[in-house]
C-alpha positions in Angstrom: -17.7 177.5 150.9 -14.1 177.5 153.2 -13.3 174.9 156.0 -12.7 178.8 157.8 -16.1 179.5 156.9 -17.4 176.6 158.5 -15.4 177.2 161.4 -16.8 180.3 161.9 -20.6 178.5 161.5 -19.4 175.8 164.3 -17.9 178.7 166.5 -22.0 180.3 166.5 -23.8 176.8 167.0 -24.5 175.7 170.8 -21.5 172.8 171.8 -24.0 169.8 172.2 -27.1 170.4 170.2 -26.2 172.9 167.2 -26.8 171.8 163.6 -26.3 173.2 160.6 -28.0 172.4 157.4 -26.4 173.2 153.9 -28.0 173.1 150.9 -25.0 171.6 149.0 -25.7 171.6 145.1 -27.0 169.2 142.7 -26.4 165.5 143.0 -27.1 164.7 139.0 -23.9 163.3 137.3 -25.4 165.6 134.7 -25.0 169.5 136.8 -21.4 169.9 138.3 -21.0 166.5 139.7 -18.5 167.7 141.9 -20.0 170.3 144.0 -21.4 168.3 146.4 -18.7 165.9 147.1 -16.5 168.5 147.8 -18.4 170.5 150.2 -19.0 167.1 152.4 -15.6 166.5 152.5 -14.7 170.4 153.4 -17.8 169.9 156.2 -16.1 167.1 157.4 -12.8 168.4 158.1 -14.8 171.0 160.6 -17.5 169.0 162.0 -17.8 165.8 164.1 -20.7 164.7 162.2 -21.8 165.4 158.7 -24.9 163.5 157.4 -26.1 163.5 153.3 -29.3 163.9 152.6 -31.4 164.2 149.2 -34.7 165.7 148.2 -35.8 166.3 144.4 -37.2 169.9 144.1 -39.3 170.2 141.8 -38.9 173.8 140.8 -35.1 172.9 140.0 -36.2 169.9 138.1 -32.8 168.0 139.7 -32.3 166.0 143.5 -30.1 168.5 145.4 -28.0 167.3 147.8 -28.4 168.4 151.7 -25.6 168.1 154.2 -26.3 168.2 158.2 -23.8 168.9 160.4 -23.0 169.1 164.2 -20.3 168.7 166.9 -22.2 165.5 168.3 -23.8 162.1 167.0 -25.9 162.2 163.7 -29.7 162.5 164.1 -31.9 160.5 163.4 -34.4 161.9 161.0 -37.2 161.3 162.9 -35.4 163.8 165.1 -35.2 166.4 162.7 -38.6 166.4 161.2 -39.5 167.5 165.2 
């Protein structure tokens, strides 16, 4: 994923209350370690507010990482789950 992708993602998402979710890769030291750090880092050059996440799927046998991003203050997760 491109910062000019995610640009075009922010220009779609309402100003105040849009969020996008990424599913962004493995976070085992073991399956490209990488990957995840670097598209947190590209969602934060775009985004006001990026927030890391991480849930082990069990079909993938791994925790993959999850990135939530918006133009205002981080959710809580209480507010997501709603």
């Amino acid at each position: 994923f491109s910062k000019q992708f995610f640009e075009l993602v922010l220009k779609r998402l309402e100003p105040h209350s849009g969020r996008f979710v990424i599913q962004a890769g493995s976070i085992s030291p073991v399956e490209e370690p990488h990957l995840f750090a670097r598209i947190h880092t590209t969602l934060r050059a775009v985004f006001t507010s990026v927030e890391p996440y991480a849930t082990f799927v069990p079909t993938y046998g791994t925790p993959l990482g999850m990135c939530v991003a918006s133009q205002s203050r981080s959710p809580s997760p209480d507010a997501l789950s709603s």
